[in-house]
N, C-alpha and C positions, 0 to 999 in steps of 0.2 A: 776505487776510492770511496769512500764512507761519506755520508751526509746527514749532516744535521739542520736543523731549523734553532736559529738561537736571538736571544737579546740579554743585554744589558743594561741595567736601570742601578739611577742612586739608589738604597735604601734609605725612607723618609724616617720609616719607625720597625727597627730593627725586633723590637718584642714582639709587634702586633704579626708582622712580617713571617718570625719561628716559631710563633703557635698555628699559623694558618697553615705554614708547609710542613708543622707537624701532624696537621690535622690531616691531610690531604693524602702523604704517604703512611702515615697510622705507625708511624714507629720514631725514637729519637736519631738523629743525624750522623753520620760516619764525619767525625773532625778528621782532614788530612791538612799539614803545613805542606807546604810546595814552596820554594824557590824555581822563577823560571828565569833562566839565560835565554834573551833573543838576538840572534844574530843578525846580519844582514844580508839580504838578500835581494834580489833583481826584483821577483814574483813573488807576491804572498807574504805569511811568517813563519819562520823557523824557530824553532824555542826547543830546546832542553830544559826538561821537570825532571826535579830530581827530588823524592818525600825523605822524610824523616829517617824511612828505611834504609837510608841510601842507594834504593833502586830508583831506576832513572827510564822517563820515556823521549824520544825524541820526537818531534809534533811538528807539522808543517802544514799549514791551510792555507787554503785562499775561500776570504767573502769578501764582500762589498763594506766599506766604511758609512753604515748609511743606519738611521736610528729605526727602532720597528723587526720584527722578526726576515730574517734573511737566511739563504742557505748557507753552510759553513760548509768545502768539502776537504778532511782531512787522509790525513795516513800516520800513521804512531808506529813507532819503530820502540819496542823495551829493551832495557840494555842493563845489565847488571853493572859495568861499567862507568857509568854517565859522564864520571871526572875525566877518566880519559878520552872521553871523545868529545866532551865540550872545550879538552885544551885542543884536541885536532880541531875542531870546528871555528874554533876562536883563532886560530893561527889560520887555517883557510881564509875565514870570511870577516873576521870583528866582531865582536861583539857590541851589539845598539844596548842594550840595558839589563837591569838584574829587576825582579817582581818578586815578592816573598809578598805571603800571602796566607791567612787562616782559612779554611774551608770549612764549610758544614755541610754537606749530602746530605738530599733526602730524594728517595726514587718516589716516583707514581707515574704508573702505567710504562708509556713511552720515553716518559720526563724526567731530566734530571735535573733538578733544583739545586743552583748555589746559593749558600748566602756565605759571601765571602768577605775579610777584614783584609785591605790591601795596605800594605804599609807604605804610608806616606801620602794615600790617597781617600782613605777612610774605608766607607760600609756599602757593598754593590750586592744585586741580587742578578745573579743570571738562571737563562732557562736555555733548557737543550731538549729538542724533542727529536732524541734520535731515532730516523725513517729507517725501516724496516726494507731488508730488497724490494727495486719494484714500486714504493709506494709514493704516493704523487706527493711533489713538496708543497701543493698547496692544501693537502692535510694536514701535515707540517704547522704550515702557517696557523690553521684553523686551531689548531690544539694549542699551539704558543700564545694565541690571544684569547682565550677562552684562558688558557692558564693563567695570563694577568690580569686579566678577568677580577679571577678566585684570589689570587695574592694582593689585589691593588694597588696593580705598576698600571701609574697612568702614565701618556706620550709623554707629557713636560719631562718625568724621570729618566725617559730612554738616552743612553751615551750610544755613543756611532764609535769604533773601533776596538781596539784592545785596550787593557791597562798600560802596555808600555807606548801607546798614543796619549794616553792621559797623562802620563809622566812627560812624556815628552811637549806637551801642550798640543798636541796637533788630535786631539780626542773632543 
């Protein structure tokens, strides 16, 4: 299973925000749209992404709902597929909510910088500092807050869960 070191923050001021993370990765942003389907589940989240391309990944993590950089550990299953297994999934388990969403990447280093337009919920900046085999997550940590650091995501900004906990109010 994969890990990352991540957080989630409003964005205050979205200009100041994509000059700084264009500063940082030294190139302009990879836009990807995303619809995610979250289903329900016991343990964790399950979500089906499916982009523009209409290729589709299937994502299931478990962190902690807690504001501040925390571990994220995933597994991503790619599926050329997606429709068909999100109607299998949806007849399995439910479906909890839909997430569409604009993206802009931008890499640096280990870091993968979102600044995301969530529909229905506005403007968020997440940070992923995905660990390397082996590497201790409290470097993780180190690099995630140095990195809002350099973007200026203060605590007041930080959200605790997913977007579809935000929809859902319980974010």
């Amino acid at each position: 299973m994969a890990t990352n070191i991540e957080i989630k923050a409003r964005l205050r001021d979205p200009d100041r925000t994509t000059r700084l993370a264009e500063d940082l990765a030294g190139a302009p942003p990879e836009v990807i749209e995303q619809e995610d389907t979250f289903f329900r589940t016991p343990a964790g989240r399950l979500k089906m992404r499916v982009f523009a391309s209409g290729e589709g990944e299937l994502i299931h993590y478990e962190r902690p709902d807690s504001e501040g950089p925390k571990a994220s550990h995933y597994r991503i299953f790619r599926t050329a597929e997606p429709e068909r297994l999100r109607t299998l999934l949806e007849a399995a388990l439910g479906i909890r909510g839909i997430v569409r969403k604009s993206r802009r990447l931008y890499l640096t280093g280990q870091t993968r910088i979102h600044l995301d337009r969530v529909e229905g919920l506005g403007e968020f900046v997440e940070l992923e500092v995905v660990l390397e085999e082996g590497q201790d997550p409290a470097e993780g940590v180190r690099i995630a807050e140095e990195m809002m650091g350099r973007l200026g995501i203060g605590d007041a900004d930080l959200v605790e869960g997913a977007y579809i906990d935000l929809m859902d109010g319980n974010g």
